[in-house]
C-alpha angles and dihedrals in degrees: 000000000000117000108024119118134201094280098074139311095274098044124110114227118268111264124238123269104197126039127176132195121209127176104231074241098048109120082037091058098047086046086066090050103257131139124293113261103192109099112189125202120177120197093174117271131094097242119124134204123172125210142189131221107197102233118166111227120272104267109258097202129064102263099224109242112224111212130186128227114289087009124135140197101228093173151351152186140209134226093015109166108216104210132218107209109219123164092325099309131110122248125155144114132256125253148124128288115207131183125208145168078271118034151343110247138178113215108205142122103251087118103059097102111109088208091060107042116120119236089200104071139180112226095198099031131035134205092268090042125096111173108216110255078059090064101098107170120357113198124174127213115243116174092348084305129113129223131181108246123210130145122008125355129225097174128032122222123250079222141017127218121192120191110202126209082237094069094251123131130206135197124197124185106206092177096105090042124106107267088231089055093049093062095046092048095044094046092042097053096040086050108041089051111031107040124085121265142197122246102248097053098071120113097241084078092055096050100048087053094045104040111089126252114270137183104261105236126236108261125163094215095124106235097199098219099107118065080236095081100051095054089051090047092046084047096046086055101039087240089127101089095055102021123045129192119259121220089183097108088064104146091006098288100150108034141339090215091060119072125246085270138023137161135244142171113289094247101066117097126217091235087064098043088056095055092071112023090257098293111129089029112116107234120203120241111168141332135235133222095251094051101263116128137208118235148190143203146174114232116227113244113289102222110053142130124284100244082048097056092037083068102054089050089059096037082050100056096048083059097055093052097053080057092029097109135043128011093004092069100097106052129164108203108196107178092203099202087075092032093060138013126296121253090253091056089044093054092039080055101053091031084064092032097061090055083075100065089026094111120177091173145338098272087061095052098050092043085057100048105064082075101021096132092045090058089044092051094055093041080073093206102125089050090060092055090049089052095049088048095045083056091052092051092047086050090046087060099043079059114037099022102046111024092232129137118243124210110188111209132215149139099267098355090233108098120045086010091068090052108047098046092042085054093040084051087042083059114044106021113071092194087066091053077060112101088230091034088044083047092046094049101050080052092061106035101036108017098042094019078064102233110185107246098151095065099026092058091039102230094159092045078216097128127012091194095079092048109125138149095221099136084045084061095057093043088050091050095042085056089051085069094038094057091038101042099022094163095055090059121070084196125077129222083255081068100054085039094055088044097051086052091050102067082078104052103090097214097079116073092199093097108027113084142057103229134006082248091068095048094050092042096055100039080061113035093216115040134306094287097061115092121219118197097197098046111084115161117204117223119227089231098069089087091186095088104059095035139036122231094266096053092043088066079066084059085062132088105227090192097043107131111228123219110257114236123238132237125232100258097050089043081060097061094041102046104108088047126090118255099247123087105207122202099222106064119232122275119207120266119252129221129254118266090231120021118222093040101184096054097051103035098027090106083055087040089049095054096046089052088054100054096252116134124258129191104194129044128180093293119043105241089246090061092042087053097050086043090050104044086051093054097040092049097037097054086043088059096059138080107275114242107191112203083054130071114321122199113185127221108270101182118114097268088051100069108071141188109263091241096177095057099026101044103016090106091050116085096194087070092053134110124200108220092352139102125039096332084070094052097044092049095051083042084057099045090060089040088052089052103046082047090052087044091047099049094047085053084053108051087041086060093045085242132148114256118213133229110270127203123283117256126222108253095199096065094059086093091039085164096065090047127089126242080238097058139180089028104044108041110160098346112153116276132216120243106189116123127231118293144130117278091236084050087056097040087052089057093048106053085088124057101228113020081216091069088057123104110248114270145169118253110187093213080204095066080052112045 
């Protein structure tokens, strides 16, 4: 019987006592004058076994360092083994690990391979590059033991482990390092990404004064910073009868938190908005078909003194009457920091939530999987999402189902209010599923609407308490539509994904600053007026600088379903219509409970916009769920019609884990040939023929055939690619079955399961 040795029939077999581990490199390498690799242990007997670790051989020629402009090397060391973690043992190849103003990054050889080398590329970052905002905790290995590691240093690590805000992990073995390097690299690193900074020392200021000057290219995503831009959007919408565009915040006059240029209703006057640095004042956002319109505001502070409050009551109600007759009668007011979680839950959320794809190795990820669901259950953080997309749909029936205005409430309007309009616009507006209407969205609502990127992604590590993913939360619920409705969108979850990892990447100042004041303030030196020749900010959305044309096409929906245009006899008939065509038709509106809203509920308005509490708005929450759960289920049951309004599935099976980000650097999660690659590439393959077929038809009839869309190339071999592509072409994958973790960690307690005793296993105590 297997596994009985000479002793008896019931004894295991003795274990080695000396084991010795060679590089099939080894005497070559200690030719060249690296570190010895054999490592000896002796327990007292004279049996050998010999083992491998699969380390590549130390490169022989001088890797190039690409550097960009204003970037500089600041350390490096040597013979720096970078580690794949697999199932507890070392493998890895060796390389060097530099630190500059930019990035950390580990020169090695580990990608020659033709086989592995990735199609979708990153021009500024590579696949061993993390810039340094993207560092997000750094620990070192002491004695088998980690330890975070901050501030000055009085022992260096045998290893270094760097978790990155884009999920990846790295492990560095610094054993056969210099001493002397050790410490350079360690400190550097540690330094250069953990410790506050000032503003003006990041690289993205390098970098504007050292790129060269190029010729900025023609894009149509709608920046927002030319008044311009505001009249064609309030006629696009058909907002420009009842809202006009505001040129008052010239020079910053008004408010630093308010961009160059806003919109409110036609009635306001300048002299109003000035009293109060533009708080309390109702700020356009968007319009809908039927003539209700989405609005914003900033809350004055909730703790002040009475003669102060006394003065935005009055200043308040001033406000209201210049809103107080048709169409204002009908208004929905939703203060959104008692509607939905607080910054600090939805960080505590994500923060939780991350553990989960944080994988140092495969043991941990399959110690973890026997109560995955149950982890990700208690991170909340789906059900944030669910929460964030439940308030847009509210919003969306306050809207289109009632014909009622809605005003969303918050401190500084810049947080949960981003979010909430962006994901209402998402939904009932097709040109914002659109990539350059999608751009041109995030432009008015977060980069004018002064969302604070640069404190709640941290970028200064100054103060951990304004830390919040709150841009990450639209992106997740954004891709909540795009997985449920993928026709309706002409962008792809790539591009989500290459957008989330773009808030890290400092030359780009899109996501960068606070306010569009500070941008415009620091790219000058002075104010906005004054004009710098050395400074030149890139914008995110020129997409030519991180990828190159063939890996773009990966940034397309190829089964996006494109509008169809309209001819000039049915524009005629339709012109007085809005564009859209929605799916739901129009209910009547109903008529206010109370007409003359503001006179009779402005002391309960005044207190919401306060920040006080209120129980009670205009519905009773009995009646807006009743609302809400007839128009949710009503539209559901209906044909989709996907350039009109979208609601996604809310239930509990509809939100879904972002595989593609989340999971996308673990090869245990991965499926070779599977998932959603599978099922683009058979959709292609029909698209491909009835092109063929169409184009035959075409040239028989002598007619012109027109462009069609351009396929994804890389989805011609869908069985080589992983469930997880682009970004996880031909990664290892794991090949262990299903079973229980316990049950696995039963089978590997012995080296060779041919050196057990027999026994019997009942598969039903397993499965």
């Amino acid at each position: 019987m297997l596994g009985k040795g000479a002793g008896g029939s019931g004894a295991k077999p003795a274990k080695p006592s000396f084991v010795s581990y060679v590089s099939p490199e080894g005497h070559q390498a200690r030719r060249k004058g690296y570190p010895n690799l054999l490592q000896k242990k002796w327990e007292g007997s004279s049996r050998f076994i010999h083992k491998e670790i699969h380390i590549k051989e130390p490169i022989e020629k001088e890797v190039n360092l690409h550097l960009l402009p204003g970037e500089l090397l600041l350390c490096e060391a040597n013979t720096v083994l970078k580690c794949v973690q697999e199932d507890g043992s070392n493998r890895g190849a060796y390389g060097k690990l530099i630190c500059t103003n930019f990035k950390i990054a580990f020169l090695g050889d580990e990608s020659a391979s033709d086989d592995n080398e990735p199609e979708f590329k990153n021009k500024i970052i590579g696949e061993n590059d993390i810039t340094l905002h993207c560092v997000d905790h750094i620990y070192g290995v002491y004695d088998e033991k980690k330890k975070s590691l901050s501030g000055q240093l009085k022992k260096y690590p045998e290893k270094l482990i760097i978790y990155c805000k884009d999920l990846r992990v790295f492990h560095f073995c610094l054993r056969y390092t210099k001493e002397e390097e050790v410490k350079r690299i360690v400190s550097g690193i540690v330094h250069h990404s953990q410790t506050p900074k000032l503003l003006k020392r990041l690289f993205l200021f390098s970098y504007a004064i050292a790129a060269p000057t190029n010729t900025d290219t023609q894009s149509q995503t709608v920046m927002f910073d030319a008044i311009k831009d505001w009249r064609e959007e309030l006629e696009r919408t058909k907002g420009n009868m009842k809202y006009k565009v505001l040129s008052a915040n010239e020079a910053y006059k008004v408010s630093e938190k308010l961009p160059l240029y806003f919109v409110v209703p036609m009635s306001l006057s300048e002299e109003s908005i000035l009293q109060y640095q533009g708080r309390g004042i109702p700020i356009w956002c968007w319009s809908c078909h039927n003539g209700a319109s989405l609005l914003k505001m900033s809350a004055f502070p909730k703790e002040q003194e009475d003669n102060t409050s006394q003065m935005h009551k009055i200043f308040l109600d001033g406000v209201y009457k210049t809103i107080n007759k048709p169409p204002y009668e009908v208004l929905k007011t939703d203060d959104l920091s008692s509607s939905l979680p607080s910054l600090q839950d939805i960080q505590a959320a994500y923060t939780r939530f991350k553990q989960l794809f944080l994988i140092d190795n495969s043991t941990d990820f399959w110690d973890t999987d026997v109560k995955w669901f149950s982890l990700l259950e208690s991170t909340n953080w789906l059900e944030i999402v669910r929460r964030c997309l439940k308030k847009a749909i509210e919003v969306v029936e306050y809207l289109e189902g009632q014909n009622t205005n809605v005003l969303l409430i918050e401190e500084n309007a810049s947080d949960l209010c981003c979010v909430i309009s962006s994901l209402v616009q998402v939904m009932m507006d097709s040109h914002y599923r659109t990539k350059f209407g999608f751009q041109s969205l995030i432009q008015k609502e977060w980069v004018m609407g002064g969302h604070c990127f640069l404190d709640r992604c941290n970028h200064l590590r100054q103060s951990d308490k304004e830390e919040a993913p709150v841009f990450l939360l639209f992106l997740d619920c954004v891709w909540q539509l795009v997985q449920q409705y993928p026709p309706a969108f002409e962008f792809t979850e790539t591009y989500l994904t290459v957008l989330s990892d773009s808030l890290y990447i400092p030359i780009f100042s899109t996501f960068f600053f606070n306010s569009p004041h500070q941008k415009d303030t620091n790219v000058s030196g002075e104010g906005h007026n004054a004009q710098s020749s050395h400074f030149r900010f890139l914008t995110v959305w020129d997409w030519s600088v991180q990828f190159e044309p063939k890996a773009q096409v990966l940034l397309n929906n190829p089964l996006y379903v494109e509008k169809p245009k309209l001819d000039k006899s049915q524009r005629k008939t339709t012109r007085f219509k809005h564009q859209r065509q929605l799916s739901l038709p129009l209910t009547q509106t109903k008529s206010s409970p109370k007409r003359g809203f503001f006179r009779e509920e402005t002391d309960h308005f005044i207190k919401n916009i306060l920040g006080k509490r209120i129980s009670k708005l205009i519905n009773s929450s009995d009646e807006l769920h009743n609302n809400f759960t007839e128009f949710y289920d009503s539209w559901h049951c209906k044909p989709v019609d996907f350039h009109g309004l979208l609601l996604p599935h809310i239930e509990g099976p509809g939100i879904k884990v972002w595989a593609q980000r989340y999971l996308r650097w673990i090869p245990e999660a991965q499926l070779l040939g599977g998932g959603t690659v599978a099922t683009a590439t058979k959709i292609l393959d029909v698209i491909e023929e009835v092109q063929s077929l169409q184009k035959k038809m075409d040239e028989k009839h002598s007619l012109t055939v027109p462009q069609s869309r351009e396929a994804l190339p890389m989805l011609r071999n869908s069985a080589r690619l992983s469930s997880l592509f682009p970004f996880a072409l031909l990664q290892r994958h794991s090949l262990k079955p299903v079973l229980p973790t316990s049950t696995w960690k039963d089978l590997e307690d012995e080296d060779d399961l041919a050196k057990r005793d027999d026994e019997f296993v009942d598969l039903s105590e397993v499965i």
